[in-house]
C-alpha positions as CSV (number, residue, x, y, z in Angstrom):
1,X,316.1,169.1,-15.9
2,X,315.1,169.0,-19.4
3,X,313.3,172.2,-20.4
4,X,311.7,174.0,-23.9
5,X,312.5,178.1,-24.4
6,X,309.8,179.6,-26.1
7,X,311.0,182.8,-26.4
8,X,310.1,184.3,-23.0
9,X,307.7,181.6,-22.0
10,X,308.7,178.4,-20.5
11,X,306.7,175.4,-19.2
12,X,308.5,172.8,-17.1
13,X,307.0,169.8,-15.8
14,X,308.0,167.5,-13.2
15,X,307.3,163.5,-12.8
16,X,307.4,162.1,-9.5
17,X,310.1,159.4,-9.3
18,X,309.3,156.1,-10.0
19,X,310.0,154.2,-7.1
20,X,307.8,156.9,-5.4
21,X,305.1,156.1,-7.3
22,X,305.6,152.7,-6.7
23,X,305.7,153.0,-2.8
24,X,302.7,155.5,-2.6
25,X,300.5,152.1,-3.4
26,X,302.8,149.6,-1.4
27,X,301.4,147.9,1.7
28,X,302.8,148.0,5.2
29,X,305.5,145.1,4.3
30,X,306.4,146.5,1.0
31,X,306.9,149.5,3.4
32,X,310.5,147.8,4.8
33,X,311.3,146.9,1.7
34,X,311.2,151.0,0.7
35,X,313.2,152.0,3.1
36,X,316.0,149.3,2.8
37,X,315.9,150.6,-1.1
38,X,316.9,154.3,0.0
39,X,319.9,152.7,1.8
40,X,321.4,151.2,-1.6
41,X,319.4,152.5,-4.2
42,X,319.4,156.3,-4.1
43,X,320.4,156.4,-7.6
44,X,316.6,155.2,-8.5
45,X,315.2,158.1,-6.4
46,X,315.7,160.5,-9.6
47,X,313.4,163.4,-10.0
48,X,312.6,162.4,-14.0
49,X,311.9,166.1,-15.2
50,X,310.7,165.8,-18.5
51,X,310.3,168.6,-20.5
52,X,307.7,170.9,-22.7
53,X,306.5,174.1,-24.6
54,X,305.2,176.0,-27.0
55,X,306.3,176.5,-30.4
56,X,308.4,179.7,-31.2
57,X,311.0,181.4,-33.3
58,X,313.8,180.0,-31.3
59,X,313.5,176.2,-30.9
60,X,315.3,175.3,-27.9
61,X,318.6,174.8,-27.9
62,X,320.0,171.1,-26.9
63,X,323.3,169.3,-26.2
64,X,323.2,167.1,-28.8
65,X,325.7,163.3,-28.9
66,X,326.6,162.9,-32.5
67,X,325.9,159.5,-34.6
68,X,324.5,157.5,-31.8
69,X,322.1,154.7,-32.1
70,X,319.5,152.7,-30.1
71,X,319.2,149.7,-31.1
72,X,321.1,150.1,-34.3
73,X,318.6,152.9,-35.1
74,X,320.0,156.3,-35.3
75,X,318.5,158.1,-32.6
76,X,318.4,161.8,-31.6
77,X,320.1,162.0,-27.9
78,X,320.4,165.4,-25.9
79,X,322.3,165.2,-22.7
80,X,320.6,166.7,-19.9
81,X,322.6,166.9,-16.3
82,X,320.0,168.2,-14.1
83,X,318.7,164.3,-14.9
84,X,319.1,161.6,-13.3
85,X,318.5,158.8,-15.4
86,X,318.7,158.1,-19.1
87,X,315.3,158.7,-20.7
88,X,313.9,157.1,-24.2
89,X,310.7,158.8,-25.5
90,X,307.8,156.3,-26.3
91,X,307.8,156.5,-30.3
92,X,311.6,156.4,-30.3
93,X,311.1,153.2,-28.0
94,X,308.6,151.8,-30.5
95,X,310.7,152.3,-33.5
96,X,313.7,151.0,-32.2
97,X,312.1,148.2,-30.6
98,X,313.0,148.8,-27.0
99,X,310.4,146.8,-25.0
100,X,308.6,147.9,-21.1
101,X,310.0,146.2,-18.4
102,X,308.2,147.9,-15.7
103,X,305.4,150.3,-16.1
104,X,304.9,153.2,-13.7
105,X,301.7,153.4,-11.5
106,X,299.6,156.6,-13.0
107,X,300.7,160.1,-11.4
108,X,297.6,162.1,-9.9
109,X,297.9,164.7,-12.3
110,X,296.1,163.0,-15.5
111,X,295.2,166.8,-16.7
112,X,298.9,166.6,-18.4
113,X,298.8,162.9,-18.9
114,X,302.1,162.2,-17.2
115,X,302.1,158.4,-16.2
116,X,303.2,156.5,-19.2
117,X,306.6,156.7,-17.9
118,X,308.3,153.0,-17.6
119,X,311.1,150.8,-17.2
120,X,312.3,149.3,-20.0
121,X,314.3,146.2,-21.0
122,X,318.1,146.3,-21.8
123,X,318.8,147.9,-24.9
124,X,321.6,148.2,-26.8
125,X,322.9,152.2,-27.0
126,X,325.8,152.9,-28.9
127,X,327.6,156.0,-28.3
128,X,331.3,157.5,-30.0
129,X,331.4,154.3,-31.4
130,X,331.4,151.7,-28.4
131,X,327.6,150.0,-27.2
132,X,326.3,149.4,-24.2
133,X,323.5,147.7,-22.6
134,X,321.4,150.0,-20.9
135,X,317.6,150.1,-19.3
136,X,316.2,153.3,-19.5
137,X,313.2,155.1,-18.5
138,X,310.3,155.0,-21.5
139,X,308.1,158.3,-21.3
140,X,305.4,159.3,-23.6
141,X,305.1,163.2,-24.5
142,X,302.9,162.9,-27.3
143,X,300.7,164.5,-25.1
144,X,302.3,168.0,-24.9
145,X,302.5,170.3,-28.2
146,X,306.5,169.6,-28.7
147,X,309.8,168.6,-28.3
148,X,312.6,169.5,-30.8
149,X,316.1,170.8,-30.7
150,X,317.3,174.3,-32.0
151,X,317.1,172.9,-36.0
152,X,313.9,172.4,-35.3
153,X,314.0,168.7,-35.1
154,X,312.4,165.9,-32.6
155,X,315.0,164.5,-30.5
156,X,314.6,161.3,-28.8
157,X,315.5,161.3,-25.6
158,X,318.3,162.4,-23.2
159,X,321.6,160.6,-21.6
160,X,321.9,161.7,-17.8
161,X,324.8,162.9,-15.7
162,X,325.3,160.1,-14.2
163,X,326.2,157.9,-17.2
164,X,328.5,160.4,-18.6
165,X,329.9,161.3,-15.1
166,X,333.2,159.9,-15.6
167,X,334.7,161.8,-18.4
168,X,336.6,165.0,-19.4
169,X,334.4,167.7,-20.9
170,X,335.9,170.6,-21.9
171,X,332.5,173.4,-22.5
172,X,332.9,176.0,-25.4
173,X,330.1,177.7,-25.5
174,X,331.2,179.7,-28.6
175,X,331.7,177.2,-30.5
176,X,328.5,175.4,-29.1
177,X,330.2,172.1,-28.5
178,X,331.5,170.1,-25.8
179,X,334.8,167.8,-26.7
180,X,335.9,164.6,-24.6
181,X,339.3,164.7,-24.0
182,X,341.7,162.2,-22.3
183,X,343.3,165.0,-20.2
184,X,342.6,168.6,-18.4
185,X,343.8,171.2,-20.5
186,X,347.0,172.8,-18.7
187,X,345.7,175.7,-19.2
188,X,342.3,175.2,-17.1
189,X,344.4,173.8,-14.1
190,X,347.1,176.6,-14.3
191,X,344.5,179.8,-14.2
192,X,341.4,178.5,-13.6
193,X,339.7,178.3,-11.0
194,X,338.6,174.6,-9.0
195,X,335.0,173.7,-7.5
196,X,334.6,169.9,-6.3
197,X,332.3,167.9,-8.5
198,X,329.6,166.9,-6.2
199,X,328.2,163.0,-5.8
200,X,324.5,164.0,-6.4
201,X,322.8,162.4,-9.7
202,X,322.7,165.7,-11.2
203,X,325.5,167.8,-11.7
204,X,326.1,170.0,-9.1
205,X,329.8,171.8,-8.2
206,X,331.4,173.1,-4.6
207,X,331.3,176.6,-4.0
208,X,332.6,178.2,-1.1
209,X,330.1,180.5,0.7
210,X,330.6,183.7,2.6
211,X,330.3,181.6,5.9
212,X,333.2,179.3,4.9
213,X,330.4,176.2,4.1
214,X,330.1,174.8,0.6
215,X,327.3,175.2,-1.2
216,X,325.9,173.4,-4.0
217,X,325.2,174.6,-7.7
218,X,323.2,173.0,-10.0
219,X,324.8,172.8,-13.6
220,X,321.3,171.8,-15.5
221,X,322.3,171.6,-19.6
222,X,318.3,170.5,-20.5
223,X,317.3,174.2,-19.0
224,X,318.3,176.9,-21.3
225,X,318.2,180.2,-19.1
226,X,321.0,182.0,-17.6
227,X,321.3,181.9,-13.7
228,X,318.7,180.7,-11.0
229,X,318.7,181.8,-7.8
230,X,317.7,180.6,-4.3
231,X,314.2,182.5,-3.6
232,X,315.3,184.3,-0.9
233,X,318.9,185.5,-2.7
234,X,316.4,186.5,-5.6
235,X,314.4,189.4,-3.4
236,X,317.4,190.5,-2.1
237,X,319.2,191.2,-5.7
238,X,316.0,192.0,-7.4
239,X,315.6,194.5,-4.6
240,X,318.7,196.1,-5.0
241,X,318.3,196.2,-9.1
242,X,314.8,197.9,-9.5
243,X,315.5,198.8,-12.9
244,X,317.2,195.7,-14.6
245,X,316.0,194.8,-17.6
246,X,313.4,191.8,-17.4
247,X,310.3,189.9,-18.6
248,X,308.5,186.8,-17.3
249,X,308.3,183.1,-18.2
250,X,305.5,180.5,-16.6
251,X,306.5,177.3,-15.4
252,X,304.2,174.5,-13.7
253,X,305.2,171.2,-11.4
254,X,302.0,169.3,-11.1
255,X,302.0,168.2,-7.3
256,X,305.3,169.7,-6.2
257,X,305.0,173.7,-6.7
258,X,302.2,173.9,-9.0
259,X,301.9,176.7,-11.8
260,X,303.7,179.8,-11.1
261,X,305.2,183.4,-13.2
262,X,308.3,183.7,-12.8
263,X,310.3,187.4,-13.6
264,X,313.8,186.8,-15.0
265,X,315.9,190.3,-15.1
266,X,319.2,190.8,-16.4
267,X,322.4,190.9,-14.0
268,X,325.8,192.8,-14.8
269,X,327.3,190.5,-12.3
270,X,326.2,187.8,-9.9
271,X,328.1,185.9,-7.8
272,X,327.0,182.0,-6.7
273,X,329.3,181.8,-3.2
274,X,333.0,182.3,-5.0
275,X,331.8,181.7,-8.8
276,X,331.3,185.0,-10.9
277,X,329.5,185.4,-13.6
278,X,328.8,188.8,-15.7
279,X,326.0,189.5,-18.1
280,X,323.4,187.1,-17.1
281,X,319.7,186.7,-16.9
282,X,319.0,185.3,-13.8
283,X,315.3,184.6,-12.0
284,X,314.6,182.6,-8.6
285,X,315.0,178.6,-8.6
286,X,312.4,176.4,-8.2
287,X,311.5,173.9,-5.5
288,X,312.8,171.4,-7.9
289,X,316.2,172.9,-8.6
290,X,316.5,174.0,-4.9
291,X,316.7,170.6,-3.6
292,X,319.5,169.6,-6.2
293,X,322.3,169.6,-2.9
294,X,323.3,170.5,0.4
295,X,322.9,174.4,0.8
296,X,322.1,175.3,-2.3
297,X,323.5,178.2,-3.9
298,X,322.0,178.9,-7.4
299,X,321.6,176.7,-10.9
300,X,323.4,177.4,-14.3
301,X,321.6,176.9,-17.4
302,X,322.8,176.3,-21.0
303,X,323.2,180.8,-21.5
304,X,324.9,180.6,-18.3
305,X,327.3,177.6,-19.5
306,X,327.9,179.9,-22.6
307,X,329.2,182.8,-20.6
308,X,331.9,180.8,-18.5
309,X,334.9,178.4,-19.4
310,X,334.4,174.9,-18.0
311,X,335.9,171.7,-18.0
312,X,335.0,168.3,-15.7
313,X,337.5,166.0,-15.2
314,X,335.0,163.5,-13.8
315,X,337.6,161.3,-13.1
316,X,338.7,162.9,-10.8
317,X,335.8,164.8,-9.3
318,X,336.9,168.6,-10.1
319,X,335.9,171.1,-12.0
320,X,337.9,174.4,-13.8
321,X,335.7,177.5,-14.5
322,X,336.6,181.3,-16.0
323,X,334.3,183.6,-16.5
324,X,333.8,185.0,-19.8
325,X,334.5,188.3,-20.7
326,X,332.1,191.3,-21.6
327,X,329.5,191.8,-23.6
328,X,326.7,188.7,-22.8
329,X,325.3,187.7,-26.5
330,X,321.9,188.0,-27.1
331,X,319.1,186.6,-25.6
332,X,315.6,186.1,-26.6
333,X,313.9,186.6,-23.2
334,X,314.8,189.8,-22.2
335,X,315.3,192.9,-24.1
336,X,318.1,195.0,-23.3
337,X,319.4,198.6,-24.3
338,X,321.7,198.4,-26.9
339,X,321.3,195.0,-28.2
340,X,319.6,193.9,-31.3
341,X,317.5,191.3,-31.9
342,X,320.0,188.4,-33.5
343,X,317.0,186.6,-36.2
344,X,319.6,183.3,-35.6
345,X,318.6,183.0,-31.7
346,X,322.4,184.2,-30.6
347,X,323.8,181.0,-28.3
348,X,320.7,179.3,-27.7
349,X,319.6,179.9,-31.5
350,X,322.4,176.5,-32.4
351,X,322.2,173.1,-31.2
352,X,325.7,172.1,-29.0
353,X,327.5,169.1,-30.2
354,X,329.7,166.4,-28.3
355,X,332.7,165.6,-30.3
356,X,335.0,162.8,-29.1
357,X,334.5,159.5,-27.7
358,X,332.0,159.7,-24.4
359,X,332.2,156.2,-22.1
360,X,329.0,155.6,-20.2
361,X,329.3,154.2,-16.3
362,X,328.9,151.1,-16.1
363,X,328.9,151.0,-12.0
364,X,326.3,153.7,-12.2
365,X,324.4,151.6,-14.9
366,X,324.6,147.9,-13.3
367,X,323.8,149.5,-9.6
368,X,320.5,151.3,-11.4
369,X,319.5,147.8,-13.4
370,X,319.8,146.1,-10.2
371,X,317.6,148.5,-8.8
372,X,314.9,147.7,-11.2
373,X,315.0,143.8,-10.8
374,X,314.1,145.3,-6.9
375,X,311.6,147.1,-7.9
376,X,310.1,144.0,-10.1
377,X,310.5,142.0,-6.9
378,X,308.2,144.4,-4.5
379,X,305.9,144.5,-7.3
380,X,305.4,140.8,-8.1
381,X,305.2,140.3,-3.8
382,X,302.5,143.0,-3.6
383,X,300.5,140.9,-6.2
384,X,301.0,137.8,-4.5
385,X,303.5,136.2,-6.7
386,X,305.9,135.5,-3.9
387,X,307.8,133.0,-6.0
388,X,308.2,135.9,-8.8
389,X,309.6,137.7,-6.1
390,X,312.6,135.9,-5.0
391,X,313.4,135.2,-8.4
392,X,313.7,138.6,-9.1
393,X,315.7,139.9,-6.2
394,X,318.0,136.4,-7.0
395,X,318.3,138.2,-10.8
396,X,319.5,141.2,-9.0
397,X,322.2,139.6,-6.6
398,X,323.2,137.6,-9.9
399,X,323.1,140.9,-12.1
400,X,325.4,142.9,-8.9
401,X,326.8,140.3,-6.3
402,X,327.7,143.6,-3.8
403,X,324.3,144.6,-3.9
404,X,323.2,144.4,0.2
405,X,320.1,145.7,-0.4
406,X,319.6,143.2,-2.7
407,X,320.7,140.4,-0.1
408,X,318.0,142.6,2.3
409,X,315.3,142.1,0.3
410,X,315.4,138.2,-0.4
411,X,316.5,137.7,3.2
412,X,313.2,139.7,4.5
413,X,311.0,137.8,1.8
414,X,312.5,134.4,2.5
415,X,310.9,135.1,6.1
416,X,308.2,136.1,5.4
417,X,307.9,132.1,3.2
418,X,309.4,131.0,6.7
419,X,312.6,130.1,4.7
420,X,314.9,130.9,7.8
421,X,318.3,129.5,7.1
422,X,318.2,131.2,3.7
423,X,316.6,134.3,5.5
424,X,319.4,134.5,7.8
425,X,322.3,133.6,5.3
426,X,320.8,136.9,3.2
427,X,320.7,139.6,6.2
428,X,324.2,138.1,7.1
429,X,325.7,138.9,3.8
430,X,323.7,142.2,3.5
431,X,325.6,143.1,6.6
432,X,328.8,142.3,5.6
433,X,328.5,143.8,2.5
434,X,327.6,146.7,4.0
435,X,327.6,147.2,7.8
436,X,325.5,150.6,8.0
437,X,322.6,148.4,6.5
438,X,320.3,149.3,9.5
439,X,316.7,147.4,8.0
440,X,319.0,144.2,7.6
441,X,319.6,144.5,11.3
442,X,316.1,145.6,11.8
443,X,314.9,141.9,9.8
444,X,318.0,139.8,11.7
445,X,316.7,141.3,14.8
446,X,313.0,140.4,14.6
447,X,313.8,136.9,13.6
448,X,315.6,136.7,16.7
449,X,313.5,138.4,19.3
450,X,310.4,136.3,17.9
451,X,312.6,133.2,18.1
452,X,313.2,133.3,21.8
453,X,316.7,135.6,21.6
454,X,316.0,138.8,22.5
455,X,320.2,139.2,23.7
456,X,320.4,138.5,19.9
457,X,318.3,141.1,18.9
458,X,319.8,143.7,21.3
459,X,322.5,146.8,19.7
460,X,323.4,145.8,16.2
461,X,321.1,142.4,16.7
462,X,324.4,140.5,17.8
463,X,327.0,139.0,15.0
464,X,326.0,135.9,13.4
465,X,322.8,133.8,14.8
């Protein structure tokens, strides 16, 4: 979740997804085609936080990948991991000549102008030295007041979790960098300690709770506070800590949580199920961040990242973290007894840099393109271009051949043109492809009751035809 600190004011707002907005305006048979989509496609259900704020002293600090390009156009990329999907700004699209694919429905909320986001066509993004075709999401801020990075520059959009997911980051937060490396420190493996890295779109790590469960944390580099906490955690602590220093940012989620004041006070220790940290701010989580993963436990923010050791060894799932030891550095939201004003911004006064070679995912990548040729496909069916349809979802199965949802969709469109063999050669592959594919059932099933089978369409609609 991409975020601007002003100082001690903060305002965050949240897109719907795309394929929501899509679906909000589908009709009753685009409505199958939605829910075969969550079956396959959960990787396109992305919360697409964008982010905003006021000007200030302390520009916000950003994760920034060195020398990359769009388009053979040096572009300024932040990575954000509390997103899900690879956004491009409009005038960086514009002037590196990455074209619309797809454009989004408006959003409700035009107050805040938020619709332009879109789909765009492959372009070509080149990062540590090796390109890659990629379709990204277009948005237009050029409606808010700014978006820079901690030298007071525009950036130009942000690369997601998920297309950096399978590397080795090692975090040094003092150093305000992040290095890809081909192996785990020994060090980190020998006295650090392990959380799983979960499978959500965002990054999120395993921590073990008091009841034995894990619980999820949300590792968000695009917000630049210390430690949220789950609402009801945060009464509890604040309860307990009357007198901790604090002060108060505003945030705002137009048709999720609306505009609410937040207070952010300043912990000496918190704990997030069995991670530690020590000298941190921490305030209560969002609805946004609080949906991030199974039992969610709390969210750590770029002054939280600075206050622990980390590494990811994406390849294999895990992560390492250490806490860092006493005092916290400065920060510009709260004032605290003892510590001075630093006129630099302390750790969020410096952009971060990623130094090494970073490999985007491919699989993560083709799945999500293949996604989009989908959503093409319900949109052209929905404006009567049935032909446009199959073409698309016949791109998609082209673009990723073990793609069942994919196979769903033309199969279900194919009857509805009362192309039945074809139809039934579809749902059969979808199935096979992948068996837990209840809508391709669902379709098979249908065909069969309506055809005068109904022991065909009975339990799993019977193998074969």
């Amino acid at each position: 979740m991409a975020q601007i600190w002003p100082y001690s004011f903060a305002v965050i707002i949240s897109l719907p997804n795309l394929r929501f907005i899509i679906w909000l305006r589908a009709s009753q048979t685009a409505h199958l085609l939605k829910e075969a989509g969550r079956l396959r496609l959960g990787a396109l259900i992305f919360g697409a936080l964008l982010a905003t704020g006021c000007a200030d002293d302390h520009p916000s600090t950003r994760i920034m990948f060195k020398d990359a390009t769009v388009n053979d156009t040096h572009e300024r990329l932040a990575l954000d991991t509390g997103s899900a999907y690879m956004i491009i700004f409009q005038d960086s699209a514009e002037r590196t000549g990455v074209d619309v694919f797809l454009r989004a429905s408006p959003t409700v909320d035009d107050k805040f102008k938020t619709e332009t986001l879109a789909l765009a066509k492959p372009a070509r993004i080149n990062l540590g030295g090796k390109e890659y075709s990629v379709q990204p999401i277009i948005g237009n801020l050029s409606s808010f007041s700014i978006v820079v990075a901690a030298d007071g520059g525009r950036f130009d959009g942000f690369v997601s979790w998920p297309e950096v997911r399978d590397n080795i980051l090692v975090f040094d937060g003092p150093e305000h960098k992040i290095m890809s490396v081909d192996e785990v420190p020994s060090y980190a493996k020998e006295f650090w300690t392990a959380y799983p890295i979960g499978a959500e779109n965002q990054l999120t790590l395993k921590t073990k709770l008091a009841n034995g469960q894990l619980g999820t944390i949300l590792v968000d580099t695009g917000a630049y506070s210390g430690v949220g906490l789950p609402p009801a955690q945060w009464k509890v602590w604040r309860a307990a800590h009357p007198n901790a220093p604090s002060g108060f940012f505003t945030y705002l989620t137009p048709g999720v949580i609306g505009t609410q004041i937040a207070e952010e006070a300043w912990a000496d220790e918190i704990q997030l199920g069995s991670l530690t940290l020590t000298d941190v701010p921490v305030h209560p989580a969002n609805t946004a961040e609080a949906q991030a993963g199974p039992r969610y436990a709390g969210t750590l923010g770029l002054y939280a990242l600075a206050r622990m050791n980390l590494v990811l060894d994406g390849k294999h799932k895990v992560a390492y973290a250490q806490a860092r030891p006493l005092p916290g550095p400065y920060y510009p939201g709260i004032a605290r007894p003892g510590v001075e004003k630093d006129p630099t911004g302390g750790v969020l006064g410096k952009d971060w840099s990623i130094e090494g070679k970073v490999t985007l995912n491919p699989s993560h990548l083709r799945e999500t393109a293949g996604g989009i040729l989908l959503n093409g496909a319900t949109r052209k069916y929905e404006e009567g271009d049935h032909a446009g349809a199959l073409t698309e979802c016949s791109q998609a199965i082209e673009y990723d051949p073990q793609n069942d949802a994919a196979f769903m969709v033309r199969g279900s469109l194919r009857l509805m043109e009362h192309d039945d063999a074809g139809a039934l050669t579809d749902l059969d592959q979808a199935i096979v492809l992948n068996p837990s594919n209840i809508w391709a059932y669902m379709a098979r099933a249908k065909y069969k009751w309506e055809h005068g089978n109904p022991d065909g369409a009975k339990g799993k609609s019977g193998a074969g035809r």
